[in-house]
C-alpha positions as CSV (number, residue, x, y, z in Angstrom):
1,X,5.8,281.5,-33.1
2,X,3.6,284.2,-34.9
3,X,5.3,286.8,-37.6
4,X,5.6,289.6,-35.8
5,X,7.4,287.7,-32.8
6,X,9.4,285.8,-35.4
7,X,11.3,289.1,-36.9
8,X,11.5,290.6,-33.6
9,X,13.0,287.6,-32.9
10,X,16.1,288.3,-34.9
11,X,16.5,292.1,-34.1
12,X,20.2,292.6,-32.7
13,X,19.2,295.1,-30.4
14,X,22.3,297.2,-28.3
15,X,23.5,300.1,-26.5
16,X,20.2,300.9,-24.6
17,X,22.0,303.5,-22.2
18,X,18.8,305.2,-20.2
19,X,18.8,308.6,-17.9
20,X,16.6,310.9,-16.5
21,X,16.1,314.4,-17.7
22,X,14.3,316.8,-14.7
23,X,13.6,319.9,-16.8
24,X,12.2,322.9,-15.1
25,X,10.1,325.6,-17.3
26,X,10.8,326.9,-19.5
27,X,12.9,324.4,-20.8
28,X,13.7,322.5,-24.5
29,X,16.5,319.6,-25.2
30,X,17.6,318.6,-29.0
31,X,18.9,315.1,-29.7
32,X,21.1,316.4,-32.7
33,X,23.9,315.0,-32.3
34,X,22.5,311.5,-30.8
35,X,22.4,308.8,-33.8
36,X,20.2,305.6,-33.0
37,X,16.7,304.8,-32.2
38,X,16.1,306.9,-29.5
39,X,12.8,306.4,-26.9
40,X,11.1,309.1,-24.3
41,X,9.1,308.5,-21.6
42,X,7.3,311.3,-19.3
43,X,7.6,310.2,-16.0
44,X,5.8,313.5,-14.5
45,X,4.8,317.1,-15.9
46,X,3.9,318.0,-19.3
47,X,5.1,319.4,-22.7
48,X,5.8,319.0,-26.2
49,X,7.7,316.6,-28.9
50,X,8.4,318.3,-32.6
51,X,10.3,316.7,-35.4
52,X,12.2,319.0,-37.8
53,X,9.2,320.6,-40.1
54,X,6.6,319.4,-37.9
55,X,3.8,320.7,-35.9
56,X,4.4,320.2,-32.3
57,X,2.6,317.5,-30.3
58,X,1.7,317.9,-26.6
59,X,2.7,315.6,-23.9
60,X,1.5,314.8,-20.9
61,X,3.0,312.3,-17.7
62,X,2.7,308.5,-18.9
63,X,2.8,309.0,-22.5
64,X,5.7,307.0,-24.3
65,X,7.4,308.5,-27.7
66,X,9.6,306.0,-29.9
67,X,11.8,307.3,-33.1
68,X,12.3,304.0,-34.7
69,X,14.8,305.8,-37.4
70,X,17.0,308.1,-35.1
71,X,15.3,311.5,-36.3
72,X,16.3,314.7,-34.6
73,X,13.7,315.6,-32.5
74,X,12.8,318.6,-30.2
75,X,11.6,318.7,-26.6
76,X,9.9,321.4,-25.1
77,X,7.9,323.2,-22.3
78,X,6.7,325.4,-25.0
79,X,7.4,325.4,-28.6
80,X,9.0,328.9,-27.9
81,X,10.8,327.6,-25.1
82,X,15.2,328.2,-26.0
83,X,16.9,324.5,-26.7
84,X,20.1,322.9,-25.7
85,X,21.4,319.8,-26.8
86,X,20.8,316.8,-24.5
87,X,24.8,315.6,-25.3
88,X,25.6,319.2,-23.2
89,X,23.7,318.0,-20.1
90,X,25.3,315.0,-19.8
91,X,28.1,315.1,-17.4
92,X,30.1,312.1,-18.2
93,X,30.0,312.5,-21.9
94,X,27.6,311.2,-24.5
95,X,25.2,308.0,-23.0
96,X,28.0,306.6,-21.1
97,X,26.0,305.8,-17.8
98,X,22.4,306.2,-16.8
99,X,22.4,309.6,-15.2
100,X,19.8,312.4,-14.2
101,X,20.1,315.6,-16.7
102,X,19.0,318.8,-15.3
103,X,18.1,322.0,-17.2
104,X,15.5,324.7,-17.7
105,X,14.6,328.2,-16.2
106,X,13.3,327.4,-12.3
107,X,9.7,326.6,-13.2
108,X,7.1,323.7,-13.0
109,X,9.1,320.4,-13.2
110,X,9.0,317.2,-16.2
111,X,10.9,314.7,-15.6
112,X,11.3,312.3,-18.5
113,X,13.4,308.6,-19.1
114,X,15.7,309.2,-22.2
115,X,17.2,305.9,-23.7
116,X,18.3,304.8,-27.0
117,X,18.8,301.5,-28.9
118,X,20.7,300.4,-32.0
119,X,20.7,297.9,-34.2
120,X,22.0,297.0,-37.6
121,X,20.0,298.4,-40.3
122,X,21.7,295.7,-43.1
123,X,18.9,293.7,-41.5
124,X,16.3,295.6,-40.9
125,X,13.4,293.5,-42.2
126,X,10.6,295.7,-44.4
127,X,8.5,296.0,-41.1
128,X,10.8,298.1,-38.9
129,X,11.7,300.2,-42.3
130,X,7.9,301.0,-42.8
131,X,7.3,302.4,-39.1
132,X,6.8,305.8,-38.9
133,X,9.2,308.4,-37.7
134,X,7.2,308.9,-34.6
135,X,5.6,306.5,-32.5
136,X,3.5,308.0,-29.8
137,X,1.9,305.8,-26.9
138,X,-0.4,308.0,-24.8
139,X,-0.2,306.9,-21.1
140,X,-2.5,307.0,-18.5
141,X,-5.5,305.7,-20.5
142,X,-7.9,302.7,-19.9
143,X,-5.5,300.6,-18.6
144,X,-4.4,299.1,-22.0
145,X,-0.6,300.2,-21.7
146,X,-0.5,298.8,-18.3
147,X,2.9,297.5,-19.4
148,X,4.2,301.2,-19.7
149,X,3.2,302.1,-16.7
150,X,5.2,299.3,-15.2
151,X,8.0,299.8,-17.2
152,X,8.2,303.7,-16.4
153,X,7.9,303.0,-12.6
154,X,11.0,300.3,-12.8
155,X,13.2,303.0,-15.1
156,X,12.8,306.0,-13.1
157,X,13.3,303.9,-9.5
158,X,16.8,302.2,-11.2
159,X,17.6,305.7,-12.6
160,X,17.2,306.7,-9.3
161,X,19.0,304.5,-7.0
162,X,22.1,303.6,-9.8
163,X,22.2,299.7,-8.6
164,X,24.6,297.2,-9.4
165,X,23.3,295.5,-12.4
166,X,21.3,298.8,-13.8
167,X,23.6,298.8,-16.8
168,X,22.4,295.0,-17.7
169,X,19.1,295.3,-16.4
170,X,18.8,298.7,-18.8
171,X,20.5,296.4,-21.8
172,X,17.3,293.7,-21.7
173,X,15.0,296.0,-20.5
174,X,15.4,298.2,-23.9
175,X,14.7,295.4,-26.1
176,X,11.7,294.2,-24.0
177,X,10.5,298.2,-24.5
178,X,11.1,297.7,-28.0
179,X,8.9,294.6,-28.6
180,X,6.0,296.3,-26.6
181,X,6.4,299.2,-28.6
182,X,5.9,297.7,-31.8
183,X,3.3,295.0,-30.7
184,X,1.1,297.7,-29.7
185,X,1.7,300.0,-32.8
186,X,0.9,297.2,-34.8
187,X,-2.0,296.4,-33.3
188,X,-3.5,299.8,-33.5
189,X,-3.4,300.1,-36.9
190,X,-6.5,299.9,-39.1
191,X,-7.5,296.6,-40.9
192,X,-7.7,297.6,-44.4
193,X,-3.9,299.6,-44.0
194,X,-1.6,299.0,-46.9
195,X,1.8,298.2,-46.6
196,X,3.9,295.5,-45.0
197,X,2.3,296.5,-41.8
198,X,-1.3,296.0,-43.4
199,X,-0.2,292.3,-44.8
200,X,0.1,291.2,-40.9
201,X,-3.6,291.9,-40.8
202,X,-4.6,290.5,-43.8
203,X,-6.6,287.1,-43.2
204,X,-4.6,285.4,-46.4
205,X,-1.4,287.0,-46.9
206,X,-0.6,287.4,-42.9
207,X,-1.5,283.5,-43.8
208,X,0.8,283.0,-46.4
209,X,3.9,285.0,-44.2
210,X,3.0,282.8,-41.4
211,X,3.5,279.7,-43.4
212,X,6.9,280.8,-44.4
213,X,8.1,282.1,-41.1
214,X,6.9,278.5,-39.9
215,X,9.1,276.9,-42.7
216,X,11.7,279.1,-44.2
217,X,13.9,275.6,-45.3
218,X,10.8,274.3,-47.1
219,X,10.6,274.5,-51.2
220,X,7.3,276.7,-51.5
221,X,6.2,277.9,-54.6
222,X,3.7,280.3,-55.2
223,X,1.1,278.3,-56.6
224,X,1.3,276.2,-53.5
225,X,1.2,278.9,-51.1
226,X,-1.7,280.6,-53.1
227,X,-3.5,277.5,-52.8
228,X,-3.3,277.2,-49.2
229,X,-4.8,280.5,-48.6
230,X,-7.4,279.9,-50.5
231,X,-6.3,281.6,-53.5
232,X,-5.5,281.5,-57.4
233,X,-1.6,281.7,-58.3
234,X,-2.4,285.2,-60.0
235,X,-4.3,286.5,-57.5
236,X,-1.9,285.7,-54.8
237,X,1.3,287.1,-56.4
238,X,-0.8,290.2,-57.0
239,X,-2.3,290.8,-53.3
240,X,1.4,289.7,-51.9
241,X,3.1,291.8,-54.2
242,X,0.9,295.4,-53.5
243,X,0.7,294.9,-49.4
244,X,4.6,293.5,-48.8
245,X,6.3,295.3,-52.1
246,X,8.0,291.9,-53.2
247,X,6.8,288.8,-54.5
248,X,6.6,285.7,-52.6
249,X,9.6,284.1,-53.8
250,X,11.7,287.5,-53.2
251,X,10.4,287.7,-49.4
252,X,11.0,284.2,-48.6
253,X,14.7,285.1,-50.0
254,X,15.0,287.9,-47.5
255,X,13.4,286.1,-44.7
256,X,15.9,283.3,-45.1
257,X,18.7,285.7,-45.0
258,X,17.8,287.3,-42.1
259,X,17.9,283.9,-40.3
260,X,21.2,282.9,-41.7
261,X,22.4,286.2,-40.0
262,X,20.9,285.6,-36.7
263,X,22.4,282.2,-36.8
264,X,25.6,283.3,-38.1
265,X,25.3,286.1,-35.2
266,X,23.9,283.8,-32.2
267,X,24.8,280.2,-32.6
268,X,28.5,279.7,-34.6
269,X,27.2,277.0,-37.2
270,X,29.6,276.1,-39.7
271,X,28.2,278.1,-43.0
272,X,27.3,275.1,-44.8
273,X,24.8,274.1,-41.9
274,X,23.6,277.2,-41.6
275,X,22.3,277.2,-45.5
276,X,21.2,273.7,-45.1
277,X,19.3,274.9,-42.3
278,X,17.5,277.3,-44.4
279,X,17.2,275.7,-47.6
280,X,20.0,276.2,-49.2
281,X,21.8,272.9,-50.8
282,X,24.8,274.9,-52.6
283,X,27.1,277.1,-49.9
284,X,28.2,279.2,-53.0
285,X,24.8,279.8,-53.9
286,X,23.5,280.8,-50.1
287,X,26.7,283.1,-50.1
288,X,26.0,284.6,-52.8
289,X,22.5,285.3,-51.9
290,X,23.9,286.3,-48.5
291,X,25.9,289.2,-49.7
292,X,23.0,290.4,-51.7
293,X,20.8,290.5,-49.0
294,X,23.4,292.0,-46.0
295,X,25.7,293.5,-47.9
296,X,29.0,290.9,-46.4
297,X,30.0,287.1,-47.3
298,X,28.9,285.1,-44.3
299,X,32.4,284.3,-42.7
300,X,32.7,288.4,-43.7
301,X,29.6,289.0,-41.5
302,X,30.4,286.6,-38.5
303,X,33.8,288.2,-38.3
304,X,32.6,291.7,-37.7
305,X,29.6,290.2,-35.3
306,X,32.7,288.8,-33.1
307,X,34.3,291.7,-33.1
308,X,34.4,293.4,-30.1
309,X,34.0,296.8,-31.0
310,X,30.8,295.5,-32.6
311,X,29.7,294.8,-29.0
């Protein structure tokens, strides 16, 4: 499994709830008042995205927008146009059921797939916390985003015809929007960019991260992962340290943590396998690590995971 499918991999995605807004000019919706990540697609028509203190961006039908950290956003026919909030078009009450939103002043028609996704940010891994606050997929292009223009067609036919099974279908389909999202972010990005993001592109460090997403358990040491790259101790430590923003031994920590919490969260294991399964010879020293990390003990964090209001 490569990196990036390796983190995604332990995301705990939830509570994609999707509906259909048909806004007729001039119109202008507000998600204050919606927490979450929160995802737009323009099904038809045209228009405009802002975030507070930020220059408006134009839309047009196919283009995808993604706020990975839940920012209150703004959209509009025109960046004059009057704004409700989307929570007062919704007829049974805030995201309960995919449903079609209406509002605007009688014009030309956008329609646009609203949906939003959670997930618990004690574990988001450096990656997700280095996206931007706006992630904007243009749509009708060279045929690159195919997958968005399938996945637009099946959201606005389910929204449409309210099947049995949309609200599961709508649960699996927003992760799988999620992944393509971020896959092709990633993949736009420049070569030489700095950051996490950057290190996935790097030809030695994206080596070194793939190394220890293939074996978390094993005992690495950063002399032996320099040298595997191809690199000197110091010069490893250094390039790992100024693209990711920890050393190697401090990411490795994290990366194991996260696993323990997706096994913790997924499979049940007793705690003691789970730290053996990650390294970890001493429970009371995996715990403690744990709580760093996440912020609960493990039997602390598989508790509230169980719990079905968590759900």
């Amino acid at each position: 499994m490569d990196v990036l499918s390796d983190i995604l991999d332990t995301v705990h995605l939830s509570g994609a709830i999707l509906g259909r807004a048909e806004f007729s000019a001039p119109w202008g919706a507000s998600t204050e008042g919606i927490s979450g990540l929160m995802f737009h697609i323009v099904l038809s028509g045209n228009g405009f995205i802002s975030l507070v203190g930020e220059e408006p961006i134009p839309l047009k039908t196919g283009d995808l927008l993604m706020m990975p950290h839940g920012h209150t956003h703004y959209l509009q026919s025109d960046p004059s146009s009057p704004i409700v909030k989307f929570t007062d078009l919704m007829v049974a009450g805030p995201l309960r059921k995919p449903e079609v939103m209406r509002s605007g002043g009688g014009g030309a028609l956008t329609a646009i797939a609203c949906g939003r996704l959670e997930f618990n940010h004690s574990e988001m891994h450096p990656l997700l916390a280095q996206l931007p606050p706006l992630i904007h997929i243009k749509g009708g292009g060279d045929g690159a985003q195919e997958w968005l223009e399938i996945t637009s067609r099946l959201i606005s036919d389910e929204i449409r015809a309210n099947r049995i099974g949309t609200a599961a279908l709508f649960e699996r389909l927003g992760g799988v929007l999620f992944i393509q999202v971020i896959r092709s972010y990633v993949e736009s990005l420049p070569s030489d960019r700095a950051g996490w993001l950057g290190a996935l592109r790097d030809r030695r460090i994206g080596g070194a991260l793939k190394l220890i997403h293939e074996a978390p358990a094993y005992a690495w040491s950063i002399e032996e992962l320099g040298r595997k790259v191809g690199m000197s101790r110091s010069a490893f430590a250094s390039r790992f340290k100024s693209l990711v923003s920890e050393t190697p031994m401090q990411y490795l920590t994290r990366w194991r943590m996260h696993r323990a919490a997706h096994y913790l969260r997924t499979e049940g294991l007793p705690i003691a396998q789970v730290a053996d399964r990650i390294g970890y010879q001493s429970t009371a020293t995996f715990s403690k690590a744990f709580k760093r990390y996440i912020g609960a003990a493990p039997a602390t964090y598989r508790r509230t995971e169980d719990s079905p209001s968590t759900r």
